[in-house]
C-alpha positions as a Markdown table, in Angstrom:
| # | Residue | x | y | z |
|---|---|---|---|---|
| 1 | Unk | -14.9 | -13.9 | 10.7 |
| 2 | Unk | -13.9 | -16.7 | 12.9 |
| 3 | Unk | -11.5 | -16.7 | 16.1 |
| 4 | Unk | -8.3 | -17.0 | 14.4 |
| 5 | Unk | -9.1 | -14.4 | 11.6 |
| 6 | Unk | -10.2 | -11.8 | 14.4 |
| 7 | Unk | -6.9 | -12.8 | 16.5 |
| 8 | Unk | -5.1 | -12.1 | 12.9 |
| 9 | Unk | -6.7 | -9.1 | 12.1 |
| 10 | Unk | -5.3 | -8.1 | 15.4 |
| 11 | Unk | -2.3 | -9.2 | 15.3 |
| 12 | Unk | -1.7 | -7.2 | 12.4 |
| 13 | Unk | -2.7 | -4.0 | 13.6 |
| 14 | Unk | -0.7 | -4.8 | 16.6 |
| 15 | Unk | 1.8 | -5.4 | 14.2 |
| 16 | Unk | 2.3 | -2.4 | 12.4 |
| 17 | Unk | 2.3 | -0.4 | 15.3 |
| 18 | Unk | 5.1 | -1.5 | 16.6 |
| 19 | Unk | 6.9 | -1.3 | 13.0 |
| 20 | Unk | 6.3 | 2.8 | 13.3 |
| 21 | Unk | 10.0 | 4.3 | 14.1 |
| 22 | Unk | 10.1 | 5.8 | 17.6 |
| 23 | Unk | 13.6 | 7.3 | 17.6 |
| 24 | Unk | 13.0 | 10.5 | 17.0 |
| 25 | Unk | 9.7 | 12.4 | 15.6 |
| 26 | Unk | 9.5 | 12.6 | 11.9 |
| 27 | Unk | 7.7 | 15.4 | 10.1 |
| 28 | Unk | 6.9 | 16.5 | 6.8 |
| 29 | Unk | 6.0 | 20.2 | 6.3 |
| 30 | Unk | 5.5 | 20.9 | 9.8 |
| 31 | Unk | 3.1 | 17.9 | 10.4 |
| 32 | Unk | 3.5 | 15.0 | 12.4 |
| 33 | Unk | 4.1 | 11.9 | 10.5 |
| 34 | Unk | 1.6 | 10.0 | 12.7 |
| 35 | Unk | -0.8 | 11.9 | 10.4 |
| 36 | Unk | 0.0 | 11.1 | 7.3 |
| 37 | Unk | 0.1 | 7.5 | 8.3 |
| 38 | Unk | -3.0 | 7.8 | 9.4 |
| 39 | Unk | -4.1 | 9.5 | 5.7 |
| 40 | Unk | -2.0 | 6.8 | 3.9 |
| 41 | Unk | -3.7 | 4.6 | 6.0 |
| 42 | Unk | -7.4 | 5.9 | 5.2 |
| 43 | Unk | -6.3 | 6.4 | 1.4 |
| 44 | Unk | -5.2 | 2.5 | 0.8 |
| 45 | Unk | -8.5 | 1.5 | 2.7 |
| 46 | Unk | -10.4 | 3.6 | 0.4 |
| 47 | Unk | -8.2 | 2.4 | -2.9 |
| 48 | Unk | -8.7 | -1.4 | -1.6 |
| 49 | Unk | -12.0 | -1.1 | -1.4 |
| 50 | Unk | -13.0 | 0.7 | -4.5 |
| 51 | Unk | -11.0 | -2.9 | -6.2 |
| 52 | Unk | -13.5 | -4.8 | -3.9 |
| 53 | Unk | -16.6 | -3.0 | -5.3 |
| 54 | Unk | -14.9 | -3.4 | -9.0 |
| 55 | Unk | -14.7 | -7.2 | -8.6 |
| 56 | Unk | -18.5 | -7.1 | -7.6 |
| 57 | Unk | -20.4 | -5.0 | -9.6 |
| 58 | Unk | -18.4 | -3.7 | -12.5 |
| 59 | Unk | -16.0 | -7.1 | -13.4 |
| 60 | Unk | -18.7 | -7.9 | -15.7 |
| 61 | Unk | -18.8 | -4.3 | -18.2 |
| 62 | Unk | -15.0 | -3.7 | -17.8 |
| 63 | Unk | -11.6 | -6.2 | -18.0 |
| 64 | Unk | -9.0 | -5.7 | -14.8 |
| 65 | Unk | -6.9 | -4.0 | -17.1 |
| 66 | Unk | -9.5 | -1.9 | -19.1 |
| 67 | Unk | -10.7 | -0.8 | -15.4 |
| 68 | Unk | -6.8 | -0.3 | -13.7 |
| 69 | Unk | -5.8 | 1.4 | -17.1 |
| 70 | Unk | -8.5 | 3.8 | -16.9 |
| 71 | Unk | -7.8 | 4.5 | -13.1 |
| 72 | Unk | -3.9 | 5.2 | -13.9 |
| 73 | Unk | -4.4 | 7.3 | -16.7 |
| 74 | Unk | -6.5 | 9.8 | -14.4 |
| 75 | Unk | -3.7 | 9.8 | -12.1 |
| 76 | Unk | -1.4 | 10.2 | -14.4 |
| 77 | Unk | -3.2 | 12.9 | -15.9 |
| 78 | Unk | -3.7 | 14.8 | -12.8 |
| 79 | Unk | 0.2 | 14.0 | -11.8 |
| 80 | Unk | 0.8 | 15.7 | -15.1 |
| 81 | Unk | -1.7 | 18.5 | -14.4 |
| 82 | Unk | -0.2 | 19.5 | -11.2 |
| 83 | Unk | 3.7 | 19.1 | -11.9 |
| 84 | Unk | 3.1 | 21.2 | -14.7 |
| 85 | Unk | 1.3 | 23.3 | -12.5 |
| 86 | Unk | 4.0 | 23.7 | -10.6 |
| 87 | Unk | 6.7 | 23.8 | -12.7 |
| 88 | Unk | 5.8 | 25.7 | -15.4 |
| 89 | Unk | 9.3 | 24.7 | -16.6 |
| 90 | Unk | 8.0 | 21.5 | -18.0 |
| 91 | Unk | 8.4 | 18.3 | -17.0 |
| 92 | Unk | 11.9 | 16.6 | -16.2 |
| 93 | Unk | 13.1 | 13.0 | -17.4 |
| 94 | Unk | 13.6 | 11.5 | -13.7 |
| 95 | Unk | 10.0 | 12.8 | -12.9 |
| 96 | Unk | 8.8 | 10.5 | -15.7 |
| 97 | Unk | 11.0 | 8.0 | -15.0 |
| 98 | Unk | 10.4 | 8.2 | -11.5 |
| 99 | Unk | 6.4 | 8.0 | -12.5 |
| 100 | Unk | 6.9 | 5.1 | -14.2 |
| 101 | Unk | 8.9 | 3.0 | -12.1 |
| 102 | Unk | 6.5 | 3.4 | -9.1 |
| 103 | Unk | 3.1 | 3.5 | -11.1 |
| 104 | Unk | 3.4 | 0.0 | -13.4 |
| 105 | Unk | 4.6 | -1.8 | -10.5 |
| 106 | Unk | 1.2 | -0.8 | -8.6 |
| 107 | Unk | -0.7 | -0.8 | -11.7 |
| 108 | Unk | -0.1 | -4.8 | -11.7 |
| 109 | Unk | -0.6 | -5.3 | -7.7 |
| 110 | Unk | -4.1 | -3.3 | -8.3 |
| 111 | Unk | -4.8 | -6.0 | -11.1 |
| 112 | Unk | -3.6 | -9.0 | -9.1 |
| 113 | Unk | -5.4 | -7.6 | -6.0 |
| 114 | Unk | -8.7 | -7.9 | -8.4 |
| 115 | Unk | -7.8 | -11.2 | -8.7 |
| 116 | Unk | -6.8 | -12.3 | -5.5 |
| 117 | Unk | -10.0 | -11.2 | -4.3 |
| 118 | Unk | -11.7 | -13.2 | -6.8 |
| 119 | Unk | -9.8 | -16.2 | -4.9 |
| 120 | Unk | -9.3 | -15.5 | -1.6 |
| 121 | Unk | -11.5 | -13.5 | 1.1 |
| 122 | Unk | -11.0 | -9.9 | 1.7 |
| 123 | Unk | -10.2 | -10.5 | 5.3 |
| 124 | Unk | -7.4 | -12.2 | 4.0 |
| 125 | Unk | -6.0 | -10.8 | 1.1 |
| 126 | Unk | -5.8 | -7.1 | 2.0 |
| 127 | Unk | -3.9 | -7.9 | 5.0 |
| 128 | Unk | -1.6 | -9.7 | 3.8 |
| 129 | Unk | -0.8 | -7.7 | 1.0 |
| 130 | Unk | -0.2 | -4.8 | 3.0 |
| 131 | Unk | 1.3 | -6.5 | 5.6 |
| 132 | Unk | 4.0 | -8.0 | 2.6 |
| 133 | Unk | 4.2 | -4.3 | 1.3 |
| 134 | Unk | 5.4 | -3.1 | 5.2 |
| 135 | Unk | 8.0 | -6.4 | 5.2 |
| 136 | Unk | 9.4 | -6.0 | 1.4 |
| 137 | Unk | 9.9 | -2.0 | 2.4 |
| 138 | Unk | 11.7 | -2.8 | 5.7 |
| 139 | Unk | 13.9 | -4.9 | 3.8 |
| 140 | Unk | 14.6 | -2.6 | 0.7 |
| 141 | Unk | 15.2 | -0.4 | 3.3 |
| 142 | Unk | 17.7 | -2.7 | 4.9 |
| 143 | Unk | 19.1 | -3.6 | 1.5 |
| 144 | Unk | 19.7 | -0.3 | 0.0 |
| 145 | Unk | 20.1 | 2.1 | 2.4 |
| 146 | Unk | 21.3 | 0.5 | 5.3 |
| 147 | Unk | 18.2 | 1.3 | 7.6 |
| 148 | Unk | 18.6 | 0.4 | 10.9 |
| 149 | Unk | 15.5 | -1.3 | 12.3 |
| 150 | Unk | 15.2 | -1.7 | 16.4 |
| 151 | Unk | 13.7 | -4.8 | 18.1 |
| 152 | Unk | 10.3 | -3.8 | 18.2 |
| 153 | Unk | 10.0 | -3.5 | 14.8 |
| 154 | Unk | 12.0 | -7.3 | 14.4 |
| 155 | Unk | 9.0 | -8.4 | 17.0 |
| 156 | Unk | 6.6 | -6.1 | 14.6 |
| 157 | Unk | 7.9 | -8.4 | 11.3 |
| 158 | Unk | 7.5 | -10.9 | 13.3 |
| 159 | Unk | 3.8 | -10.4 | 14.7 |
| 160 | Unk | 2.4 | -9.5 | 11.4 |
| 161 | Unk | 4.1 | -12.8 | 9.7 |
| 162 | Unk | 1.9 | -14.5 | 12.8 |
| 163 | Unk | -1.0 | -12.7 | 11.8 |
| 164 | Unk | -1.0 | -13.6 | 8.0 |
| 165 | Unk | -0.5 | -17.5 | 9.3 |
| 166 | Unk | -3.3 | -17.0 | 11.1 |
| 167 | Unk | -5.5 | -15.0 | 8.3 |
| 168 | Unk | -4.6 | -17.7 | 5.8 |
């Protein structure tokens, strides 16, 4: 890692700090968001690397998409398992749907990450990824549901934009 990678690396963690709304505390079932950013945070870390290990020991016995599709279709199997755990009802047509349109979107980022990371160093490519995820949200967020975002988080968009300039 040289100077400027460390100073990006960073950056970006500097960078999505100040991205994290401070207006007012958010919860979900009585605890603290800070926590499940910190699980969501542990979780992708765990998810990234797994793709790393793929592209170096296993590329060779399975394709990208052999390997992603057999990923997925656990998930979706244990998605499955637990709505109809849950519902008992069955399943509804918008919880497919919904399924759908957020898991073949990130089926396809898993697959280009594998390949990104046959290109492009890790200490590069996962940051920037995420940091692009973090930007894309903010402005979906802006787009379609009129979020408002404060100046620290501008500066944050800002930083981690730096960082990825300095990563790349």
């Amino acid at each position: 890692v040289t100077l400027a990678k460390g100073a990006g690396l960073l950056l970006v963690l500097f960078g999505l700090v100040l991205l994290i709304p401070k207006q007012q505390q958010i919860t979900f079932r009585n605890i603290n968001a800070a926590w499940l950013l910190v699980f969501v945070f542990l979780a992708t870390g765990f998810a990234d690397s797994s793709l790393k290990i793929y592209e170096e020991d296993f590329s060779s016995s399975f394709d990208e998409l052999q390997f992603m599709g057999t990923v997925f279709a656990f998930a979706f199997i244990i998605g499955l398992s637990i709505t109809l755990f849950r519902h008992r009802r069955g399943i509804r047509i918008n919880e497919l749907t919904t399924g759908a349109l957020i898991g073949i979107p990130n089926l396809y980022s898993s697959v280009f990450m594998i390949y990104a990371l046959k290109k492009i160093d890790g200490a590069v490519a996962y940051p920037a990824v995420n940091v692009l995820n973090v930007v894309g949200g903010t402005l979906l967020g802006l787009w379609f549901w009129n979020d408002n975002v404060t100046r620290l988080q501008w500066l944050g968009i800002g930083t981690t934009i730096a960082a990825i300039l300095l990563l790349v």
